[in-house]
Structure formats: C-alpha cells, structure tokens
C-alpha positions in Angstrom: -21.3 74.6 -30.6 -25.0 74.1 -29.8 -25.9 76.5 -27.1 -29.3 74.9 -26.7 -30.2 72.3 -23.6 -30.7 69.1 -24.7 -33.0 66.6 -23.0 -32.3 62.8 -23.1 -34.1 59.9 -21.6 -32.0 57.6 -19.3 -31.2 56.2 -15.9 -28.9 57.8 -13.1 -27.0 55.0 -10.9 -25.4 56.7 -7.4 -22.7 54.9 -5.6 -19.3 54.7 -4.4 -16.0 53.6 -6.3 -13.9 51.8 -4.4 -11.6 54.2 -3.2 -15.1 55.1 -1.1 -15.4 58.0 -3.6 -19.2 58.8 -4.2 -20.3 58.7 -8.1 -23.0 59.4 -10.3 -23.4 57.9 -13.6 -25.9 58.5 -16.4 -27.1 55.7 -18.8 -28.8 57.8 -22.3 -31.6 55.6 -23.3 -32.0 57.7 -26.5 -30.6 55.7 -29.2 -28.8 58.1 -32.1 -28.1 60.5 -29.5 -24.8 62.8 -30.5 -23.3 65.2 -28.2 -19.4 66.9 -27.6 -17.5 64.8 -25.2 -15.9 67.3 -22.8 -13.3 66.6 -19.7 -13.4 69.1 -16.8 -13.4 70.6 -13.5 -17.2 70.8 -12.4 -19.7 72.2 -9.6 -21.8 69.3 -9.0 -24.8 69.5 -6.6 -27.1 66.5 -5.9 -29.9 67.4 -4.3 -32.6 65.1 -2.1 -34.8 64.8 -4.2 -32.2 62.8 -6.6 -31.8 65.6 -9.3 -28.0 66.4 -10.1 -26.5 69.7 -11.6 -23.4 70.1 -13.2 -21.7 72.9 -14.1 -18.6 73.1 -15.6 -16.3 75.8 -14.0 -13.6 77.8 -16.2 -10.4 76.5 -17.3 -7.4 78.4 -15.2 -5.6 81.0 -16.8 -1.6 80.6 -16.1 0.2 83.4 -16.3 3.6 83.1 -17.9 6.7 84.0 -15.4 8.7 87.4 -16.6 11.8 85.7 -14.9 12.3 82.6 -12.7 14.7 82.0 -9.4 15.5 78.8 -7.6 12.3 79.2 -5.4 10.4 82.1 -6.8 9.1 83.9 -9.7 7.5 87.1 -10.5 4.7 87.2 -13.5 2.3 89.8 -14.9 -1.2 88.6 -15.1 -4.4 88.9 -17.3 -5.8 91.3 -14.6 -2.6 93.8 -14.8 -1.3 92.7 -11.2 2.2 91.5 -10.8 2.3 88.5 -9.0 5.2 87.2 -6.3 5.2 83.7 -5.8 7.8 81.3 -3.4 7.6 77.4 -3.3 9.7 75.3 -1.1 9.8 71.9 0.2 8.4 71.8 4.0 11.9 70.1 4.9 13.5 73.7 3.9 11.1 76.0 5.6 13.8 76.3 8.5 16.0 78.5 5.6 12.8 80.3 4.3 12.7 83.4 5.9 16.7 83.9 4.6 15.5 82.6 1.2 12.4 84.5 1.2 14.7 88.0 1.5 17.2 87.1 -0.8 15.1 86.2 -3.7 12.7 89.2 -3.1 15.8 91.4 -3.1 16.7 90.1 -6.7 13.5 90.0 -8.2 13.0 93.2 -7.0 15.8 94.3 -9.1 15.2 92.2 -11.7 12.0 94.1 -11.8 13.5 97.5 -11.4 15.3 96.8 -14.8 12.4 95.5 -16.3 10.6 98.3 -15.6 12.6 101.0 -16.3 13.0 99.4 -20.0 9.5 100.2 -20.7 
C-alpha cells in the first residue's frame, strides 16, 4: 500500500440525490490514473471555500460474546473490560426492569463460573 498522497486533476460536482441527501462527486481527468478502491465509514468536511476532506475512520472492532441469553450477553473486549449488554423491542420495555434482573442474575453466575475456571 502506497502511503504517499496522490494528486489528480479533475472536477468536483456538489448536489443532492433524490432522497434530498447532499453529495459530492469527483470526476479524475488524469487518464491512466490507478488507485485502491476502498468502501467506508468517513469524516467528511466541506468547507466554504469548496475544498472537501475525507477521512476514513476505523473499522469497528466486535467483540465476540463469552455467552448469550434471550436479551443479553456478556463479552470481554480488546481493552480488557467486560461488557453487559441488554436489547429489547420498545413494545417489551413494560417487562424490562423484571427481565433486566433476571438475566443479570444469570450472567452473573454464568460469570462467576467462568471466572473461577481461570
């Protein structure tokens, strides 16, 4: 991989789609031209003078789940914290805080065990 800027020629058209999104595309004018095709999430800044900067941000880092429940799930990540994490629908939240103290009961057993096996 080529760490070294690249300068190209070309014309920058702003506009909308037609969802009403705003867009910025970039028309090279330097024929023979070859550079990595990459897909992303970005920074972008457009400034008033009409100069853009991109910057693409890092991919996400998933941590894998050391056990799973019907709602929750406990996981270990890169940074060494353990993580607690619930999901439920919005038409459940009325059984939440039961579900919330069950679930956190077991996976705090679940993690007792875990733990004590290491």
């Amino acid at each position: 991989m080529n760490k070294n800027p690249l300068m190209l020629g070309g014309v920058m058209t702003y506009g909308y789609d037609d969802k009403g999104r705003e867009t910025a595309d970039f028309q090279n004018c330097d024929p023979g031209v070859l550079v990595q095709p990459f897909v992303g999430l970005c920074k972008v800044q457009r400034m008033r003078d009409g100069n853009l900067y991109v910057t693409r941000l890092p991919k996400r880092i998933r941590n894998k789940p050391m056990f799973r429940q019907d709602h929750s799930s406990v996981s270990k990540g890169k940074d060494r914290k353990y993580y607690f994490v619930m999901i439920m629908d919005e038409a459940d939240v009325q059984k939440m805080p039961e579900t919330l103290m069950k679930e956190a009961r077991e996976a705090a057993g679940k993690l007792r065990k875990y733990l004590s096996e290491d």
